[in-house]
C-alpha positions, -999 to 999 in steps of 0.1 A, spaced: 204 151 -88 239 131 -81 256 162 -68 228 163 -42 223 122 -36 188 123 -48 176 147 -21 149 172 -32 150 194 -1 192 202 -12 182 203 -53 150 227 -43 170 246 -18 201 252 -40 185 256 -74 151 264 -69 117 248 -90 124 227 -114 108 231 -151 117 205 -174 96 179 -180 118 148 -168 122 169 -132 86 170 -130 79 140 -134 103 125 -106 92 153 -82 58 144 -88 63 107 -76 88 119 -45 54 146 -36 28 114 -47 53 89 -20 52 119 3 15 123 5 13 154 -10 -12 149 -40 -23 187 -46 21 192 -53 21 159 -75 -10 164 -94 2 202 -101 39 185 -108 25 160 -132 5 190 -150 34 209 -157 53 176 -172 21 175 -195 21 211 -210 60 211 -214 53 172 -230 25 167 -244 30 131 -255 40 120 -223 15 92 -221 25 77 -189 20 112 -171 -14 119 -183 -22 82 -175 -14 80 -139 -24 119 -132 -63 113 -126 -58 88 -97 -37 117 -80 -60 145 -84 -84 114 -69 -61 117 -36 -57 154 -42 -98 156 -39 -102 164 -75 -126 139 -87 -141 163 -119 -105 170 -127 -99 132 -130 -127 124 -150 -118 149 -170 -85 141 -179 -99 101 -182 -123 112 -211 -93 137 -222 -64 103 -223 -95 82 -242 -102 109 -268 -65 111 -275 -56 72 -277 -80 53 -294 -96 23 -277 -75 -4 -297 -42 14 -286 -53 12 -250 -29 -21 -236 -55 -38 -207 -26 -23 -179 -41 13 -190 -77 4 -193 -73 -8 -160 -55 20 -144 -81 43 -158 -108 20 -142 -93 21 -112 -88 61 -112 -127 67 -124 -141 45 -101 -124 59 -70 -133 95 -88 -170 87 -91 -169 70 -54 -157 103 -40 -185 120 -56 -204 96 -37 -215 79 -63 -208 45 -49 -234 29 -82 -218 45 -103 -182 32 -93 -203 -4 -84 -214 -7 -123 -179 4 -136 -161 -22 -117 -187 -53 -121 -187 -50 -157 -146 -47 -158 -152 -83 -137 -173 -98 -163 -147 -85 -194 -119 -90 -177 -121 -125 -156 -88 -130 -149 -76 -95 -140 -78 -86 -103 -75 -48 -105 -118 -42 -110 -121 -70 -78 -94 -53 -56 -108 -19 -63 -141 -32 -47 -126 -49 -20 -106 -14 -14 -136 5 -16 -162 -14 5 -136 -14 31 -132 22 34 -168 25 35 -169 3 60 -189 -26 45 -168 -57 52 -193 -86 44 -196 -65 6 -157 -70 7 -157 -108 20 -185 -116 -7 -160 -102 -38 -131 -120 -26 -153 -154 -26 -159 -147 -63 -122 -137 -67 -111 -169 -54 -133 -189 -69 -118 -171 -104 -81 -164 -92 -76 -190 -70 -36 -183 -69 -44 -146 -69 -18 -137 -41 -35 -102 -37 -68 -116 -28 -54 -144 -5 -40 -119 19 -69 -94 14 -96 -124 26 -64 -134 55 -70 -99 65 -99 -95 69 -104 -126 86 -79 -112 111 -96 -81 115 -127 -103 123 -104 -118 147 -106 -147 130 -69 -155 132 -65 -190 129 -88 -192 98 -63 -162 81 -33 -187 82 -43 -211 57 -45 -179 28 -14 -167 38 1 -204 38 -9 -205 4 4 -168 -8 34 -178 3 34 -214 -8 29 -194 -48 53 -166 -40 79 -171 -11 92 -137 -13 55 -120 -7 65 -100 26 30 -86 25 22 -123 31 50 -130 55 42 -101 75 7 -107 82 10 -145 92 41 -130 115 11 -107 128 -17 -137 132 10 -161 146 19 -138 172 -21 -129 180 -20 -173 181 7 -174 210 26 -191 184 56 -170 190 86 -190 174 67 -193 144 60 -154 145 97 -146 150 109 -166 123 89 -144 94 99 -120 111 133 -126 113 130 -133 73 118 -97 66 143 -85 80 171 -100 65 157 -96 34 161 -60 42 130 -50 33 125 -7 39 84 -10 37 84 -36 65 116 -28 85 100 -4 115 72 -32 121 90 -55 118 115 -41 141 86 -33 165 70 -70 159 104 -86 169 109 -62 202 74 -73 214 76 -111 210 110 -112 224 96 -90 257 67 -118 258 91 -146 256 107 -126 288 140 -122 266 152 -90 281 184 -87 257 167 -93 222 138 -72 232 159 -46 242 178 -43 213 151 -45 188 133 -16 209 161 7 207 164 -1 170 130 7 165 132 41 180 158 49 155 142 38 126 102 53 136 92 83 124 84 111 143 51 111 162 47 74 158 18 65 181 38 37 195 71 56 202 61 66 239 49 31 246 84 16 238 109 42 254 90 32 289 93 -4 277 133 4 271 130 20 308 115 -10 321 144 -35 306 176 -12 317 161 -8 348 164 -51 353 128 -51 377 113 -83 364 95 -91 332 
């Protein structure tokens, strides 16, 4: 993997599949990062038959045959991982990453009280944990049901008050309500507990922009990007460009622009929209 800097197209292309169980594993995360869930569920099937005691494999590989659209597969590997540990083995980390996979399996079942009863009774044995709250929150906003999701994060709160997870979930929503200035406290706060949360920093970039409040936007901005951050960096880049162009600076916005274009990834939606704006700058008509 050295020889080929850590590149699986060159280590596939050169040496063809891999089959040993290490390999497996690693390609399974790189196909799990990559979206493809059918290649890392069948990835992390393979490092199970050639290692049977790898317990971290069989742990995380019902959530991705979840994404993979293999609910009955994930249960069955869920009851499989609880017949082969005991219960008093189980640390609460697993317990809760086999919640998390079984609730999402049952949901996609559509079994939504199913996965409801699961998760509020992980709430009432495990008070402090945020994993059975979040999982709600995630799942009533992919159905759609947002006041479901605002009503769990009041109960979070009210339990995990310095849970910085649920202080930018309820800032989120809030700002998808457009209820931006009422998002700013909760990310004050997730920041005020963890200063280096750039989830945090990068939504109350976002709501201070929506707020006109463009110095203030540029400034968290500005932070994520020297941090050199690689989750935020192309909207971040992207944020920057725009608030520059609204503040009419045609050199900043310019340069952020083009350094977007080379950091996007293909078919970005808003890749079109920012080569006119690049047109518009060189081209010195006014702002």
């Amino acid at each position: 993997m050295k020889l080929s800097g850590g590149r699986w197209d060159a280590i596939l292309g050169q040496h063809g599949p891999v089959d040993e169980p290490s390999a497996c594993y690693i390609l399974a995360h790189a196909f799990e990062l990559g979206g493809s869930f059918r290649q890392a569920a069948q990835n992390l099937e393979r490092t199970i038959q050639l290692d049977p005691e790898n317990r971290n494999a069989r742990l995380i590989s019902p959530l991705i045959c979840v994404r993979a659209s293999k609910p009955e597969l994930a249960l069955e590997q869920i009851a499989d991982f609880r017949k082969r540990y005991s219960a008093s083995s189980l640390t609460e980390i697993e317990e809760m990453e086999l919640l998390r996979a079984e609730a999402w399996a049952y949901l996609v079942k559509n079994d939504l009280t199913t996965s409801e009863r699961l998760l509020f009774t992980a709430q009432t044995k495990y008070p402090q944990n945020s994993t059975p709250s979040e999982t709600l929150v995630d799942i009533y906003l992919q159905l759609g049901r947002v006041t479901n999701a605002i009503e769990v994060l009041d109960k979070q709160l009210q339990a995990q008050p310095n849970s910085s997870r649920a202080l930018i979930n309820y800032a989120a929503l809030n700002s998808r309500l457009g209820k931006m200035t009422n998002a700013l406290p909760y990310l004050d706060r997730a920041l005020q507990i963890n200063s280096k949360d750039e989830a945090a920093r990068y939504n109350r970039a976002v709501a201070y922009g929506a707020l006109d409040q463009l110095d203030a936007a540029l400034r968290d901005y500005q932070a994520l990007l020297d941090a050199g951050t690689s989750e935020y960096r192309v909207p971040v880049l992207y944020g920057l460009a725009e608030t520059y162009f609204r503040k009419k600076n045609r050199k900043e916005s310019l340069r952020y622009y083009k350094d977007f274009l080379k950091a996007a990834p293909p078919g970005m939606p808003e890749t079109v929209a920012v080569k006119d704006r690049v047109k518009l700058l060189e081209s010195g008509a006014p702002l």
